[in-house]
C-alpha angles and dihedrals in degrees: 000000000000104000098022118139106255107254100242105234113242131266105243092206089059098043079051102050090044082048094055095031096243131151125267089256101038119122118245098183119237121324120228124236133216107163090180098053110033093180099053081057100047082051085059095054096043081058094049092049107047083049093049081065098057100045135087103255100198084044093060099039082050089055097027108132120237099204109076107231101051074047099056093046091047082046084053093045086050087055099053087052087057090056097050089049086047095061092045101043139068085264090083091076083071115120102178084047080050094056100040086051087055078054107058094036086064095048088056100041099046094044126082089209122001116212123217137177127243093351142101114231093188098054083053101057094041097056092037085058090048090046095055097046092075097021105068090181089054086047084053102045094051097032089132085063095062088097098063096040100078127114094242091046095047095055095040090071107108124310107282128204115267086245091056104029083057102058096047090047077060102048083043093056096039101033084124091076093071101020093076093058077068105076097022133078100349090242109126097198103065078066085058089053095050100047106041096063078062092068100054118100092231100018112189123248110232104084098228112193133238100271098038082054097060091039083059092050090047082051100046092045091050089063109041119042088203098066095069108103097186098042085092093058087052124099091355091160088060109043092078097057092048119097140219127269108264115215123200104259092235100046116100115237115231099218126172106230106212117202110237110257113248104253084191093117094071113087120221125231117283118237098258089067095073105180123214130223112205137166080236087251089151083076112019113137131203099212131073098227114238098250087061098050082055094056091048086048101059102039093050094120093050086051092052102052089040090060093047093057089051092044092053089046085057089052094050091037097047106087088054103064088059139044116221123197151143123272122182115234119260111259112204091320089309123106102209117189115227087248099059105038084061092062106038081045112013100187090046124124124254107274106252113261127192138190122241133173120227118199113214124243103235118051128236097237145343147185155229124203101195112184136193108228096164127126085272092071096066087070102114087347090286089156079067096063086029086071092040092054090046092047102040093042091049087050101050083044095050089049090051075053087236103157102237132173117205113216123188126203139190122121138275092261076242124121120196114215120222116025141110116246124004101020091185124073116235134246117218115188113197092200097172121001113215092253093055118085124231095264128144089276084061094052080046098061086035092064088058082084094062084055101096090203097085090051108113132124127329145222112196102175098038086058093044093053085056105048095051088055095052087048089051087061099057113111096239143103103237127031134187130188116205106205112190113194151142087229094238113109102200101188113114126225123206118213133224078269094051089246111149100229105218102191097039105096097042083058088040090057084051093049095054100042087051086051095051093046087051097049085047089209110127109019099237117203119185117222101197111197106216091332138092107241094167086118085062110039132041091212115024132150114213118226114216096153149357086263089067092063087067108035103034114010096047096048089049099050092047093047089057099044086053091042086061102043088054100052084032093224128055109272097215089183090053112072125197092235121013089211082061100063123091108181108200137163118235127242128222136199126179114203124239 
């Protein structure tokens, strides 16, 4: 009907999560997309879901891998889990479940090679084949699949990365060391067990099940504070109003100097991978879509009291950024002091003296916004909550009048053949420079982010290595870089060999947040966006939902700046929160 409100369409995380009776804030994996056959897809979810009910959550969210690809193949394995479970449950009766599975049998029939989204279609079919081979009412259900479970068929989908084509090589030859949990115990996740040691790069060789596994997580977790994904989201009410440690003035601080790791082994891009930097004008809109304005919306009263607290920072701080003192007029080109002038003219009036205000030449503090705006973010809309944490956060620091530049990075969609090293050229997006203020140019830029076209790979730790060298060069005292991220760096590396090294850039990205936090030159602070990145940074603040700007990212932020301004210079042995730190060494691997 003419004048009727638009239906949202739903969000299928959600739908998911109600299907598999999850929490809001539970993770679901990555879902997978076929635009052409909506039903095959929803046949997908409805797998993942009614897995998702049979599986120990903690358990997955413990194993769960960071790089994509190994992620996508566990997320297929899940699936297949879900279908098992599905033959043998009440879920069977289903008719719609039955449908969508007609659904998704033809798409994969009909097509050559069907294309899906964040999934791996190969790691499906392997671990279905492994699956029917000890669960006859599974064999029966997806008989018309036998086709494309052969050897020869399986391998024949389109050419994978070394990297990739290795693992699954692995999960085709020992698929006996999970297929047998099919048809077992009826615990699903002892098939978990068996499958995930297959997606490590060096998997160990003792088979652990699934309870002495998580006996060895607990264990690992009890050792080490840092291995505990989920002690940031604790007590968040709570972490603002605490404050710092205070330590005696005179008293010596014991502190461990780390050396910063050698970051030599990375190659750097040839010169034939020549990166751009833009004000993303390519894609640059004039309007505030209308998902955002009801963000904004909802959250006005959060808004409200968080600008009054920044507001109230630039009052206390401001004294501090200029220098104001007396200075006697200038008397025919000659500064006479009050003193002398009384002895030289006793009955003289004072000399005229007037008050200016000098602003000094280096600022107290300023601050980098580096986001991720690479393909990995479209996983459960994170680039969404990436621009609400970049506007919001350039608006309360502009209030706290803290000079920021917002810098955006993905890469060109470009690959360049033949070179040794990134073979992608990078994308750098100066959103908001620190001499800008936060205006409506500034949302503008911002929006580019929402546009999915600029999505392509991404290199953490390459942007975050330039950007640390354009802050160095601020003229400050303090300064703080602000890194949002999923923490998967999704970029590839070829080797002298021409291998495409999967797992390099994600251990690159490690390797340069442990060196900044060793030089203790710029305080860096991961914002992770619906993802644990505690194995990464020493201090980060993890984003769920908008809610979290508010209640979590803005206090800290706050806390820190205020932390600085008090010692004077950043205390990298003196963490904010001492359940936020994750030491870690860094690893390094030198390709061959």
């Amino acid at each position: 009907m003419p004048g009727a409100a638009k239906k949202r369409p739903a969000n299928p995380q959600r739908v998911l999560r109600s299907l598999a009776g999850l929490k809001n804030d539970s993770p679901v994996g990555f879902l997978p997309v076929i635009p052409s056959t909506p039903k095959a897809e929803h046949a997908l979810h409805d797998l993942r879901a009614i897995a998702l009910r049979c599986l120990d959550m903690e358990f997955l969210a413990a194993i769960r891998p960071s790089h994509s690809d190994p992620a996508y193949m566990l997320d297929a394995g899940i699936d297949v889990i879900g279908y098992a479970a599905f033959v043998q449950g009440s879920c069977r009766e289903y008719a719609g479940i039955h449908a969508n599975l007609g659904a998704l049998h033809e798409f994969l029939l009909d097509m050559p090679e069907p294309d899906i989204v964040n999934y791996d279609l190969q790691a499906f079919l392997i671990t279905l084949r492994a699956a029917r081979e000890t669960m006859p009412a599974l064999a029966a259900a997806t008989a018309a699949l036998e086709p494309l479970l052969t050897e020869e068929r399986i391998f024949r989908i389109s050419r994978r990365p070394p990297g990739c084509a290795k693992l699954l090589r692995r999960i085709y030859d020992k698929r006996q060391q999970f297929a047998g949990f099919f048809g077992g115990s009826g615990d699903w996740n002892e098939v978990v067990a068996g499958f995930f040691p297959l997606l490590l790069e060096e998997p160990d060789d003792t088979i652990l099940s699934y309870l002495e596994m998580k006996e060895k997580i607990r264990a690992a977790r009890g050792s080490s504070p840092q291995a505990q994904p989920d002690a940031t989201n604790k007590d968040e009410d709570k972490e603002p109003r605490r404050s710092l440690k205070q330590h005696k003035p005179g008293r010596k601080r014991k502190t461990e100097r780390r050396a910063p790791p050698s970051l030599n082994y990375y190659r750097p891009a040839s010169a034939a991978v020549t990166d751009v930097i833009t004000r993303g004008q390519d894609f640059r809109v004039l309007t505030v879509p209308a998902s955002i304005k009801d963000l904004y919306e909802q959250h006005g009263r959060e808004l409200a009291k968080a600008q009054t607290s920044w507001l109230q920072y630039a009052e206390q701080t401001r004294a501090t950024k200029s220098t104001m003192r007396w200075v006697p007029a200038d008397e025919g080109g000659i500064i006479l002091s009050h003193l002398t002038q009384k002895v030289i003219d006793p009955v003289s009036s004072p000399p005229e003296m007037s008050l200016i205000e000098e602003t000094q030449d280096e600022q107290e503090t300023i601050v980098s916004l580096l986001l991720d705006v690479s393909c990995s973010m479209q996983v459960d809309e994170r680039y969404k909550l990436a621009y609400m944490v970049a506007d919001r956060l350039s608006l309360f620091l502009t209030k706290g009048e803290v000079p920021t530049e917002i810098i955006g990075h993905t890469t060109t969609g470009e690959i360049i053949p033949n070179v040794v090293g990134r073979n992608r050229p990078l994308h750098y997006i100066v959103f908001k420079t620190r001499e800008e203020p936060h205006n409506l140019s500034t949302v503008h830029r911002l929006c580019a982010i929402l546009h999915t076209g600029m999505h392509h790979f991404g290199y953490d730790g390459e942007a975050t290595m330039w950007c640390y060298e354009r802050l160095k060069k601020g003229r400050a005292k303090r300064r703080i870089m602000l890194v949002v991220t999923d923490g998967d760096p999704s970029g590839t590396y070829i080797s002298k060999r021409g291998d495409d090294i999967s797992y390099f850039t994600a251990r690159h990205f490690r390797d340069v947040v442990a060196f900044i936090e060793a030089e203790k030159k710029v305080e860096i602070v991961g914002v992770p966006v619906k993802a644990d990145v505690s194995g990464i940074f020493s201090r980060s603040v993890r984003i769920d939902s908008v809610e979290d700007i508010y209640r979590k990212l803005s206090p800290f932020i706050l806390a820190l700046l205020r932390e600085l301004n008090e010692h004077g210079k950043p205390l990298a042995d003196s963490p904010l929160d001492s359940r936020m730190v994750a030491h870690r060494k860094a690893r390094l691997l030198v390709p061959q």
